[in-house]
C-alpha positions as CSV (number, residue, x, y, z in Angstrom):
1,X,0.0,0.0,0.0
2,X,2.4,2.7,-1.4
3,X,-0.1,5.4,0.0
4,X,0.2,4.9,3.5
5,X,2.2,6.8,5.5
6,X,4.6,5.1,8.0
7,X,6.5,7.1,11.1
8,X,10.1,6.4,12.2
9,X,10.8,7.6,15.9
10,X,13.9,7.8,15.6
11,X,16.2,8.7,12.5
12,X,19.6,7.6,13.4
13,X,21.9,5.4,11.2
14,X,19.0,2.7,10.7
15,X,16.0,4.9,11.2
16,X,17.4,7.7,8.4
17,X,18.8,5.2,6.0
18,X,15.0,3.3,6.2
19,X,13.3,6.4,5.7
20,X,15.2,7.6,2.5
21,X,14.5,4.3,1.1
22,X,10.8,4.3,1.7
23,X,10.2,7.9,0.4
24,X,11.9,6.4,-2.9
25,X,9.3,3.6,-2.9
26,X,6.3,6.4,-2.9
27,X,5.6,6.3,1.3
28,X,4.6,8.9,2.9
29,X,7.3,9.6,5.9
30,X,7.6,11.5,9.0
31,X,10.9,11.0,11.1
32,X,11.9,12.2,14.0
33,X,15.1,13.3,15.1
34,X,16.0,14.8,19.4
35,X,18.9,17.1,17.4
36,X,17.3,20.2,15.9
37,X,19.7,20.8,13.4
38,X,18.7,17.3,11.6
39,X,15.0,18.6,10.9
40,X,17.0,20.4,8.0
41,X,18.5,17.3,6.7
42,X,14.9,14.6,7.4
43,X,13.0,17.5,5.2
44,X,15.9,17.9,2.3
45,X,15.5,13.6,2.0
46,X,11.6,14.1,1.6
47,X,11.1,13.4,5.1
48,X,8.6,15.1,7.2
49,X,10.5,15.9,10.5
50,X,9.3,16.0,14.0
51,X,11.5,16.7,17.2
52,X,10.3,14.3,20.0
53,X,12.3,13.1,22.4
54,X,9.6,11.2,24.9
55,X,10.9,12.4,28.3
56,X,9.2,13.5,31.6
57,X,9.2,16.8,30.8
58,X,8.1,16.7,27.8
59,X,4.5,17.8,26.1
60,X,2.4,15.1,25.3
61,X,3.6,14.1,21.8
62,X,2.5,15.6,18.4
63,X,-0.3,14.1,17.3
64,X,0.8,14.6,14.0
65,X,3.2,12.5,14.0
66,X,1.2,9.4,14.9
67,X,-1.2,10.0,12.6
68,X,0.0,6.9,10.2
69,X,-0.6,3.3,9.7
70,X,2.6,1.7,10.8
71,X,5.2,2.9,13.7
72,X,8.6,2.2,13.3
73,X,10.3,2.7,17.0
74,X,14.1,2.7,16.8
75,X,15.3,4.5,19.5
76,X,17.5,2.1,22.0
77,X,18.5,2.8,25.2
78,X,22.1,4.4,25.8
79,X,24.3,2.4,27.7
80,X,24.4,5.1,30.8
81,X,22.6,3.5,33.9
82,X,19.7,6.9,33.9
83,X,18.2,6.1,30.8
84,X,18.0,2.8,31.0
85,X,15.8,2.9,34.2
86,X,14.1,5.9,32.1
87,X,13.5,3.7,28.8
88,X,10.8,1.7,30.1
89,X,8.3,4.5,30.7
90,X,9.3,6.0,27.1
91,X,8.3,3.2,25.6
92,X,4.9,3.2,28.2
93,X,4.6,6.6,26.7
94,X,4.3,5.8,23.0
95,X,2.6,2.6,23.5
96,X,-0.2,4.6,25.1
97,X,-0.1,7.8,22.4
98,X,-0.2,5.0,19.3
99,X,-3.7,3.3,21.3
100,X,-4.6,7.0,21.2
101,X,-4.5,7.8,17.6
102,X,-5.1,4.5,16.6
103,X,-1.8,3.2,15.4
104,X,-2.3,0.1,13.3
105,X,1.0,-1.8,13.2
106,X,4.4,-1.4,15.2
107,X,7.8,-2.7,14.2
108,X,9.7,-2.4,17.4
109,X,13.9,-2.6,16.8
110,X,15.4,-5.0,19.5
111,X,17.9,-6.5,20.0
112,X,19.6,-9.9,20.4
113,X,20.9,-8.7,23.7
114,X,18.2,-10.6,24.8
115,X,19.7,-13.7,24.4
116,X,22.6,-14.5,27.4
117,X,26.0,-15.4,25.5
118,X,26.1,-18.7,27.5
119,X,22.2,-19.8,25.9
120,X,24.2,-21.3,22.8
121,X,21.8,-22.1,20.1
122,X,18.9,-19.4,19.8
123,X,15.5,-19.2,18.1
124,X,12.7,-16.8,18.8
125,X,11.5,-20.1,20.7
126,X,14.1,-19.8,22.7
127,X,13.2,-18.3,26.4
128,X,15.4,-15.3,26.6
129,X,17.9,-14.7,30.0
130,X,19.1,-11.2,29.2
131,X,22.2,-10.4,31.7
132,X,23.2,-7.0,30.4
133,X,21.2,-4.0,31.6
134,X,20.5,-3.1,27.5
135,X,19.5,-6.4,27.3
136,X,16.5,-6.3,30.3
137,X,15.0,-3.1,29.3
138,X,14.7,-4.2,25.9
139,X,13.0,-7.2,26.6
140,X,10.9,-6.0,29.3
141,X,9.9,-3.5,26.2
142,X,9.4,-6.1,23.7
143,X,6.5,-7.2,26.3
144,X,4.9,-4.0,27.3
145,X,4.2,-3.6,23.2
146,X,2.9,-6.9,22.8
147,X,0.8,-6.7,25.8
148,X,-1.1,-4.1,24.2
149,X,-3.7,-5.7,21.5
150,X,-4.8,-2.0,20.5
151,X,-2.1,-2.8,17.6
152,X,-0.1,-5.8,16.5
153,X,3.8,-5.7,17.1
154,X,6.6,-6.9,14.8
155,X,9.6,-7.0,17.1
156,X,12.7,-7.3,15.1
157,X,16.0,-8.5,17.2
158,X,19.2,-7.1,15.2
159,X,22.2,-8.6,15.8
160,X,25.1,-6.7,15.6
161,X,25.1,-3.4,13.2
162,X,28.0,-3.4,10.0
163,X,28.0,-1.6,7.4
164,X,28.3,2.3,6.0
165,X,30.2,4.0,8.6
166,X,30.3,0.9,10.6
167,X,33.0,-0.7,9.1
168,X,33.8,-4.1,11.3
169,X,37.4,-4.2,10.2
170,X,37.5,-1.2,13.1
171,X,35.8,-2.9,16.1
172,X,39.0,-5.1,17.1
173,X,42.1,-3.3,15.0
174,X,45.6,-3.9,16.5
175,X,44.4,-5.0,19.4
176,X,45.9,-8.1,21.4
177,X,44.7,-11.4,23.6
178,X,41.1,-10.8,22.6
179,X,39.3,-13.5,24.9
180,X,36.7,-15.7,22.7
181,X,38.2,-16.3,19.5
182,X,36.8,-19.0,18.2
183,X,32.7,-17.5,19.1
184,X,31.0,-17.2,16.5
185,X,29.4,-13.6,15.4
186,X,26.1,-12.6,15.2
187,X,25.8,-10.0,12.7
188,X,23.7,-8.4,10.0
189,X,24.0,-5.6,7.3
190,X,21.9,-2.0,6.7
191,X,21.1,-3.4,3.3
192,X,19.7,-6.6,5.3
193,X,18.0,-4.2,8.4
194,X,16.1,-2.1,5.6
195,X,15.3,-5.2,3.1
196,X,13.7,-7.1,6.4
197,X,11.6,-4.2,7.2
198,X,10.3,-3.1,3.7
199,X,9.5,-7.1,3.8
200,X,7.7,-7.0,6.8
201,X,5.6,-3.8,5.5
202,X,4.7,-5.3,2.4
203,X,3.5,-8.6,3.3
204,X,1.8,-6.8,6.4
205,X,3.6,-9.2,8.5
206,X,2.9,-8.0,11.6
207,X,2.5,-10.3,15.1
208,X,5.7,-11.9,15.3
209,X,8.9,-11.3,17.4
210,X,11.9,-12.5,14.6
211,X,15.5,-12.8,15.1
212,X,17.2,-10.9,12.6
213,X,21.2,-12.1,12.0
214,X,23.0,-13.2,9.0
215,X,22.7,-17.0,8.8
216,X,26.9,-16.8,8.1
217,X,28.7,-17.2,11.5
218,X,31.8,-17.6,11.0
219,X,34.4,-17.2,14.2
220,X,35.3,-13.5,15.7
221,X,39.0,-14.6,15.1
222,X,37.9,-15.2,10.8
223,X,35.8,-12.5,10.4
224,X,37.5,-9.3,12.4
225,X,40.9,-10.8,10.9
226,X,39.6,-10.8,7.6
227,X,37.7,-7.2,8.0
228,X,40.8,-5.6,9.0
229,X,42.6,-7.5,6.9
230,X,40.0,-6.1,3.7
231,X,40.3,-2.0,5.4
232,X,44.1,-2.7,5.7
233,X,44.1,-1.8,9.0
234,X,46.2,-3.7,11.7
235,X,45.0,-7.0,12.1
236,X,43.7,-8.2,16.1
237,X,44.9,-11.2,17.5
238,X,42.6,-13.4,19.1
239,X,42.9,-16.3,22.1
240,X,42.1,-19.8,20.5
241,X,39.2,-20.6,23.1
242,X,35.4,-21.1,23.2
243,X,34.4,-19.6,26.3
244,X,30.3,-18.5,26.6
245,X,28.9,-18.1,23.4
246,X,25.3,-17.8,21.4
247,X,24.6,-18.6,18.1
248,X,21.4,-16.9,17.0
249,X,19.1,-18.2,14.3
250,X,15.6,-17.5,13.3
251,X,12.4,-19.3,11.9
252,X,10.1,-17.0,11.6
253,X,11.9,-14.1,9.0
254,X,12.1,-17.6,6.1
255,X,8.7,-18.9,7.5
256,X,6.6,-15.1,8.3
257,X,8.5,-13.0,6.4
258,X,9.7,-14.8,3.2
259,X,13.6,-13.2,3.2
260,X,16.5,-14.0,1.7
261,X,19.6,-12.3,3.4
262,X,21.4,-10.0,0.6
263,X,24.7,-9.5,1.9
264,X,26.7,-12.4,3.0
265,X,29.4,-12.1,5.4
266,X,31.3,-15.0,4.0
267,X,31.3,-13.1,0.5
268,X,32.4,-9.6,1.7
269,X,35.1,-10.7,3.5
270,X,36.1,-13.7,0.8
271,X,35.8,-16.0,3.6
């Protein structure tokens, strides 16, 4: 349905890049940003901005803004201990203003933080033990959106983020005795974030919680060696140990969402 209109909250590196793509496919967008001086940017890519930032002090949000068939909220916590004890009644907070002007569909962006690295082999059957803090407010997020049946919630669990300006070669460069070698990584591509979602739009699949990694999971010692090896940076040496690890797969993104990853991480690396 090209003439829907569809709201980001949240126009970061996923949220902006999604946007653009959808405004090239004929949506209707409004994205918001917290920084004032990217309102100028979300309106030159087509964009209809908004400036919402969801805390205490805050007005009740526009209106405007929700006024759209599907929500997109991508807008994780930050790592510092005050907002992530604050993320749970942001996300209270737009549950409650989508029942109010009668949001249809929500694709939430989790994360496979969710997933302890000792649970091994994961599926979205899998009972999730979170034991980062990131990891616990998302999931106790994940359920206070699919509690409420005023709208039906996609929650999509990125693993790791790679890609334009996130190159992976970076992450580990030059450094030394990196424990967990032989792990194996749990990654996935923009170009795979933005094809999942556009899928999950268009086949209105909307009601499932889907864990979204490459299915290439090759060891952190092969893949950061070969991505710094590829940005010819220095290259990390790794201890040769399996120590806790996770290995997450998914049913639900072949079975709900009919996807086929673009970007392998065995062929960008020529592993």
């Amino acid at each position: 349905m090209l003439n829907e209109k569809i709201s980001i909250l949240g126009c970061g590196w996923y949220g902006f890049a999604l946007a653009k793509q959808l405004v090239k496919k004929g949506y209707t967008v409004n994205g918001s940003t917290t920084t004032p001086k990217k309102l100028a940017d979300l309106e030159q890519s087509g964009i209809n901005p908004y400036l919402i930032s969801f805390t205490e002090d805050e007005d009740d949000p526009n209106p405007v803004f929700f006024d759209c068939s599907v929500l997109i909220i991508c807008i994780p916590p930050k790592r510092n201990t005050a907002e992530q004890h604050t993320f749970s009644s942001k996300i209270a907070r737009i549950s409650a203003a989508a029942t109010l002007n009668k949001v249809a569909d929500i694709i939430f962006i989790s994360s496979t933080s969710v997933y302890a690295d000792h649970q091994g082999e994961v599926n979205e059957l899998t009972l999730p033990t979170p034991e980062t803090d990131s990891g616990k407010v998302m999931l106790a997020a994940e359920l206070l959106l699919k509690s409420n049946t005023t709208f039906r919630t996609t929650i999509l669990r990125f693993g790791g983020l790679i890609g334009p300006g996130r190159d992976p070669g970076r992450f580990f460069a030059g450094k030394i005795a990196i424990s967990n070698g032989n792990a194996p990584v749990n990654l996935i591509h923009l170009s795979d974030c933005i094809g999942l979602t556009l899928s999950i739009i268009e086949q209105r699949a909307f009601g499932y919680t889907c864990n979204a990694c490459s299915p290439d999971h090759p060891s952190r010692t092969a893949f950061y060696t070969a991505a710094a090896l590829k940005s010819e940076l220095d290259l990390p040496q790794f201890n040769d140990e399996l120590l806790n690890w996770k290995l997450v797969h998914s049913i639900y993104i072949p079975q709900k969402v009919n996807y086929d990853f673009k970007t392998s991480l065995l062929d960008e690396l020529n592993l």
